[in-house]
C-alpha positions, 0 to 999 in steps of 0.5 A: 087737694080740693080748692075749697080747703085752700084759704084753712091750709094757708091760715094753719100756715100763716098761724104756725110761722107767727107763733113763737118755737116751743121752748123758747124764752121770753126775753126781759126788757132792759134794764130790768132784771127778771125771774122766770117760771119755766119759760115766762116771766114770773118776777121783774125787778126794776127797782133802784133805775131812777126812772122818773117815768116808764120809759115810751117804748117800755112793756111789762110782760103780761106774765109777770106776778111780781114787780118792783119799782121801788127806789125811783124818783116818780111822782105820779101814778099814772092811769092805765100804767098796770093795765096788762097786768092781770096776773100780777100777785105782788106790786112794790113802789116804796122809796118813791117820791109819789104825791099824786095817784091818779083815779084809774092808775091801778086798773088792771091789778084784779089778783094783786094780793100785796101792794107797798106804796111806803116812803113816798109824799102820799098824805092821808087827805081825800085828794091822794085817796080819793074815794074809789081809788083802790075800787080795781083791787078787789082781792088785794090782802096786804096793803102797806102805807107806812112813812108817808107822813112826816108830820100829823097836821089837821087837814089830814085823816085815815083814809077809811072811805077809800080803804072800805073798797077792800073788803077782803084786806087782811093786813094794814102798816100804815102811820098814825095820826094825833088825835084821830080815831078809825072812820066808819069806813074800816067797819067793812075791813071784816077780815082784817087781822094786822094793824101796825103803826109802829116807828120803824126810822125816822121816815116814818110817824106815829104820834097817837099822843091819846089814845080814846075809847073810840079811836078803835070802835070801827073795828070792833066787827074786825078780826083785827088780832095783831095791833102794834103801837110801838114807839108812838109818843102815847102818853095816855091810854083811856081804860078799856080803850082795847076792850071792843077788838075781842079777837086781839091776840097780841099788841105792842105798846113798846118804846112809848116811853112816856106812858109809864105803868101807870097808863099801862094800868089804863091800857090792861083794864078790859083786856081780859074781854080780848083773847090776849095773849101777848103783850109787849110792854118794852121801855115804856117807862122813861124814869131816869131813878130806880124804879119798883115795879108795883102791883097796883099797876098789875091789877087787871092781868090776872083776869086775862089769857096773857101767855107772853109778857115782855117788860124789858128796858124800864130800868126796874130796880125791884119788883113787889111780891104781888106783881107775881101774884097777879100774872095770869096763871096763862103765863108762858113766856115772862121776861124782865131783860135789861134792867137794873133788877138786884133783889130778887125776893120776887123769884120765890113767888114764880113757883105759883105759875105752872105753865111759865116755859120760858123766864128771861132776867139777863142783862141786868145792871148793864145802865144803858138808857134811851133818854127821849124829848118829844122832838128828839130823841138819843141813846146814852152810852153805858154809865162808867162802874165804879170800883175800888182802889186800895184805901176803898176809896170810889174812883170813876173810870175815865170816859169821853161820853158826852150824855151821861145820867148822874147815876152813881148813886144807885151803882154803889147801891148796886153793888152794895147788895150783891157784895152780901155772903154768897148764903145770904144771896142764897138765903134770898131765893128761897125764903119765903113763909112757904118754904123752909126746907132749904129746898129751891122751888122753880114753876113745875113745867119751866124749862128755859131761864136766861140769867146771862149778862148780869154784871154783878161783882165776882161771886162763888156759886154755892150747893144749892138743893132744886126741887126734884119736881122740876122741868129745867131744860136750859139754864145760861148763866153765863157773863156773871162773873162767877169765878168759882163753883164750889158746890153741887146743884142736884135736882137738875134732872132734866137739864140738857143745855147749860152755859156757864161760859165766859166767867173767869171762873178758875175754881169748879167742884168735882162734884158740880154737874153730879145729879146732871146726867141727862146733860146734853150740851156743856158750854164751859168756855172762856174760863180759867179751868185748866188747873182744876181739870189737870188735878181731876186725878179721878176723873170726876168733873164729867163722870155723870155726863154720859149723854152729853153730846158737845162739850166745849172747853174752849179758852181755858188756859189748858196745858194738859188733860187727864188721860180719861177725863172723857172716858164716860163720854161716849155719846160726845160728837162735838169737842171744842178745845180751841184757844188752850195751851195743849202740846199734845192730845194726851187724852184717850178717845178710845172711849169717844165711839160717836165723835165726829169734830175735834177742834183743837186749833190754835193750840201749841201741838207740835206732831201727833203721836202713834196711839193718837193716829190709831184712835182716830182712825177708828173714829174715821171708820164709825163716822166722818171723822173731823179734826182741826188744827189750825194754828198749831206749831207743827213739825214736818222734821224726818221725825214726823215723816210718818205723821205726814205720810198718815196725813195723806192716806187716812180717812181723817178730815183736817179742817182747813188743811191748805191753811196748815203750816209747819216748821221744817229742821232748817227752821224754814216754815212750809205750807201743808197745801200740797202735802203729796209734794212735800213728803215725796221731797223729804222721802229723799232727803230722810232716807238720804240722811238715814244712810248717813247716819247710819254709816256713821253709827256703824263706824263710831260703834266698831271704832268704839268697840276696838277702842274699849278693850285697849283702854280698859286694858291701858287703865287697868290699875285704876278701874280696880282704884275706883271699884275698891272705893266705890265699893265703900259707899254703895250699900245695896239696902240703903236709900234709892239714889233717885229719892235721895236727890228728889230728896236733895232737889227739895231741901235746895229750892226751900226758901222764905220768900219766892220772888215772883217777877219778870227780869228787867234793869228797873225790876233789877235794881230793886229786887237787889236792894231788896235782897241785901236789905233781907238778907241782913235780916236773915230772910233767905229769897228764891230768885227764880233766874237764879236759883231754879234750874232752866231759869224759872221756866220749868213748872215743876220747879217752879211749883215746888220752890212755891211751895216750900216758901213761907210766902210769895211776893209778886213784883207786878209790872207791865212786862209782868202782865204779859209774862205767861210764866209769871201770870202762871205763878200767880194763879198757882199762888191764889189758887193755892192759897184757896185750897189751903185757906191761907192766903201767903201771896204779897202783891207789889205793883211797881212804878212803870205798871199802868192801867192798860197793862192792869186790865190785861188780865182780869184775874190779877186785876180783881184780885187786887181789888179785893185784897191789899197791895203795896205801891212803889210809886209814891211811897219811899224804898226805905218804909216799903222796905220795912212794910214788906219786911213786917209781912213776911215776919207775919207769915214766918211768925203765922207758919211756925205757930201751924207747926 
């Protein structure tokens, strides 16, 4: 090698020995944590280390994009403490206690596109920004200062000088100021596109009181499009106060309750010179009495582009027709959430708005509101409802809230309204001078309405007839307490989702889905359907739904299902049958091609049959077949031995299967996690006890078998007694002995009254005075301990011995509340008292019943607020008695004459 070349050989050398091996990580500094992007560091969080300083010896990697130094305890930022950082895109320190940045403290920050200097002591004065301040960020686009001012006060201004440094802004979040309009400095702001003073908590602060026709003006050459003023103590809006921000698309005026609909008219005048098109008008109006919505304060609107308009919170009680009138025919989205709405003549008037999608009225009467001072402000619970006791007299619901608005007037007002006829409701969405046909008319092209939630009284649905030409996707009704559907709603031909769950409902027509065949989702949950289902002979209730895909039937008091209820149903993929009192899978799912989840936990299954194994075994092999049955009172006895040996081996998926319990012959209970184990140990056991009993059988068989001729032989004389008589008293064309005891059975459990009640020394007592009482008078009564077979706890004798009584009297306790065989006969009773239009059914309550038992059951408890009852408590046995006893003599006088 020549000598020359010697100092390049040792400098390669030396180069090659202080670089770092390829492929090896950057180490993160303690106590950090980092993010990497290959083998460097992209991301470093140091937040949450209550540093008051960087720590002497501590380097931020020149490669990090990201950093986090939120929730220290600095005070001040530094200069030159950045100054390495060239390539970071993100800077966060919120949650500080920063007063003071230094000149030069974000030199280096040349690509730092987001900066969040939040919750820290940086007042808007020229000494935290200075002018030049932000002169390193040159590329920076979104910029948050927000909760830094606790107070407005006058030495205080936005830092317009400081902010025209970044020219290439896009998004400011910052606090306002009272009183103070935008500086000649924000004109430089050309690409801004986001302004947002809302309050979010109480570190931050927006106290903008009025609102000017030049608070805005620098920003007119902006393409500000997002301004959001929520919760800023406005209480007055100059008009045209937003007329010069031509590219606004959205503002939010929100939570400032003080500025009412009428600065709300101020603030809407010279909109339609913006391209708006969303406007969020949420509890602006602080009025504690019911409020009409007028349409002088909606004027201006139809000149605008508004496409979503949120008016949620503001205690409207009603809203005049023109207010619809003069909504801008760019309406998309309308929503009155959270209100006191109860008449609705202004529905009818939607029609006019064709390109409306979505329509949101839920959660009305729900008397929940916000009550603000200008220093404080507190939310007031729910006000208590009213309801009625047996003589109609209001009582109040008994509540510890300490801030309550005097508002039981407008309740009963309230409930006064929706109490009407079900048609007279009706009648109110759909009469108006353009519509006479009895034809209800929605907007052409609306396909959501949200109607959940509306805490009216109990309600029955009535027929109602859509215009076909409609295009209703989603329709939720649920939480309304509609507690029958007794008609069809035809014209929904485009409906695919509908919720009408959690309304108590126990009554649903047939024929109610019918003209619903492009159904998709069926959400019935959370009502009392079972019987009504049970008795669908036909299978009509689903027959139309053939494109139906989940259905959920969950908390339906089910005890049985039709064996084809589903049978239409064969694009279902989703069941849900939870929380119901099924004791077997008696519905076929030969039909139900595309299944894939069956949920039926936390029903009283026991085992399953053979036809149920082989059904889904078919579903497995068509797709990933799920079943879930958790909570079931299963059986693991010999009888379900091959159950469990189908359990190991098929490709059925048992959601949760290691929580999965069952009941062994010797009572114990015995945990299905290690299912191989258990039914190799019962192999054994039932084979062991098969040859036993087999044994025995054997043994007993030919035991009886020798025995039998000698017997016969022995008793000879009187078997040919016994034909001869036999012979007098079977005739082979009479009645089959089956019908004559059916027959039998009948005329035993006819009765005139049927006690309904559950057994207990007080009930005793006084079911036993009662009956002595009766029976003098010859009032024949069915005790169901007594006089039915089982007890009372068979269903059938308990629905015939019901039926044959001329009227069924409830002694209704707290045990009785809690009774599933007594609450049984009471629905039964109601329901059916509503079939045959004649209601027979006397509710007594007795003295131990109190009001939390009351409520323990929303059907015995509505039912007794609308009908009439008799109390023990404080009325004397003998005129109870005698009141009991006009009644029944009532029914009997009432029965004999339908006769």
């Amino acid at each position: 090698m020549p000598c020359s070349s010697l100092p390049y050989v040792l400098f390669a050398i030396n180069v090659f020995l202080m670089s770092p091996i390829r492929g090896e990580r950057e180490n993160c500094s303690a106590p950090c944590s980092c993010t990497y992007k290959g083998n460097t560091i992209d991301g470093l969080d140091c937040s949450n280390l209550k540093w008051n300083n960087i720590p002497p010896k501590f380097n931020f990697p020149s490669s990090a994009e990201h950093l986090s130094l939120a929730n220290n305890r600095f005070t001040v930022l530094h200069n030159g403490t950045f100054r390495n950082l060239s390539k970071l895109q993100s800077l966060d320190i919120s949650h500080n206690r920063l007063a003071v940045l230094e000149y030069s403290c974000f030199e280096g920050l040349e690509s730092l596109l987001t900066l969040n200097i939040s919750y820290n002591n940086l007042k808007m004065t020229t000494n935290v920004y200075a002018p030049g301040i932000f002169r390193y960020l040159e590329n920076l686009k979104v910029l948050n200062i927000h909760g830094n001012i606790k107070q407005s006060t006058v030495d205080q201004n936005y830092p317009d000088v400081a902010l025209s440094d970044l020219e290439f802004l896009e998004e400011l979040t910052m606090d306002g100021l009272t009183r103070v309009i935008f500086g000649e400095g924000f004109r430089k702001l050309r690409f801004l596109t986001s302004l947002d003073m809302s309050v979010r908590d109480d570190e931050s602060s927006c106290v903008l009181l009025d609102v000017l026709n030049i608070t805005f003006s620098s920003l007119s050459n902006s393409t500000l499009s997002v301004l959001k003023l929520a919760q800023c103590n406005i209480y007055h809006i100059a008009p045209g106060a937003f007329a010069m921000l031509k590219h606004l698309t959205e503002l939010d005026l929100s939570e400032n309750d003080r500025l009412g609909f009428g600065g709300m008219k101020n603030a809407s005048f010279g909109l339609h010179l913006t391209n708006i098109q969303i406007l969020r008008l949420n509890r602006i109006n602080r009025h504690i009495d019911p409020f009409t919505l007028k349409q002088k304060d909606f004027v201006y609107f139809n000149t605008t582009t508004i496409k979503t308009l949120t008016l949620d919170s503001n205690i409207i009680t009603k809203i005049e027709n023109g207010v619809i009138d003069f909504l801008p025919m760019s309406l998309v989205f309308l929503t009155f959430r959270d209100n006191y709405l109860t008449d609705v003549h202004f529905l009818v008037n939607l029609v006019r708005l064709n390109n409306l999608l979505v329509f949101d009225m839920s959660y009305q009467l729900n008397y929940h509101i916000r009550v603000k001072t200008d220093h404080e402000s507190r939310n007031v619970r729910p006000i208590p409802l009213l309801y009625k006791g047996r003589k109609g007299v209001e009582k109040e619901e008994k509540s510890d809230e300490k801030y309550i608005i005097p508002l039981s007037k407008y309740v009963v007002r309230s409930q006064q309204v929706v109490k009407e006829p079900n048609e007279y409701q009706y009648n109110l969405l759909r009469s108006n001078s353009h519509q006479t046909d009895g034809v209800l008319r929605l907007p052409v092209n609306l396909q959501k309405i949200f109607g959940s939630n509306l805490k009216l009284n109990p309600l029955t649905a009535p027929p109602v007839t859509f215009d076909s030409n409609n295009s209703l996707e989603y329709l939720d009704l649920s939480s309304n307490g509609l507690h029958a559907w007794y008609g069809k709603w035809s014209g929904l031909h485009s409906l695919r989702f509908l919720n009408i769950s959690f309304n108590a409902m126990f009554r649903l027509a047939p024929d109610t889905f019918g003209d619903m065949a492009n159904l998709h989702t069926l959400l019935l949950n959370g009502n009392r359907l079972g019987i009504t289902i049970m008795q669908d002979t036909q299978f009509l209730t689903f027959s139309n739904q053939t494109k139906l895909t989940y259905l959920n039937l969950s908390d339906n008091r089910l005890t049985d299902l039709p064996k084809f209820i589903f049978a239409k149903q064969i694009n279902l993929e989703k069941l849900d049958l939870q929380e119901n009192f099924l004791s077997a899978i008696s519905f076929r799912m030969e039909s139900l091609k595309r299944m894939r989840e069956i949920n039926l936990s936390n029903n009283t299954i026991t085992d399953l049959t053979r036809v149920n194994m082989e059904e889904m075994d078919h579903l497995a092999k068509q797709s990933n077949f799920i079943i879930d049955l958790t909570g079931n009172p299963l059986k693991c006895t010999c009888d379900q031995l091959e159950q469990l040996r189908w359990m190991m081996v098929t490709e059925v998926v048992f959601r949760n299967l290691k929580h999965y319990k069952c009941k062994a012959s010797n009572g114990s209970v015995v945990s299905l996690a290690r299912l191989d184990d258990m039914v190799g140990q019962m192999d054994i056991d039932c084979i062991a006890g098969e040859v036993i009993i087999i044994c025995v059988a054997v043994f007993c068989g030919l035991c009886l078998l020798l025995s039998l001729p000698a017997l016969a032989y022995y008793k000879r004389s009187r078997l040919i007694y016994l034909f001869s008589v036999g012979r007098k008293f079977i005739s082979p064309i009479g009645k089959n002995i089956q019908e004559s005891e059916d027959e039998a059975n009948d005329e035993h459990l006819k009765f005139t009254v049927y006690l309904s009640l559950e057994p207990s020394r007080s009930v005793n007592t006084f079911v036993s005075r009662f009956q002595v009482f009766m029976e003098n008078k010859g009032v024949s009564i069915c005790i169901p301990e007594l006089d039915l077979i089982g007890g009372g706890k068979e269903t059938v004798d308990i629905v015939k011995a019901m039926n044959n009584s001329t009227c069924i009297l409830a002694l209704i306790n707290n045990d009785y509340m809690t009774s599933f065989h007594r609450l049984f006969e009471f629905e039964v009773a109601v329901t059916e008292g509503i079939q045959n239009r004649f209601n027979n059914l006397i509710v007594v309550l007795l003295g131990d019943l109190d009001n939390q038992h009351m409520q323990m059951n929303d059907f015995v408890s509505m039912y007794c607020l609308e009908n009439h009852y008799f109390e023990v408590r404080g009325s004397p046995e003998k005129k109870l008695f005698g009141e009991l006893e006009n009644e029944i003599f009532r029914y009997m006088e009432f029965t004999k004459g339908k006769t």
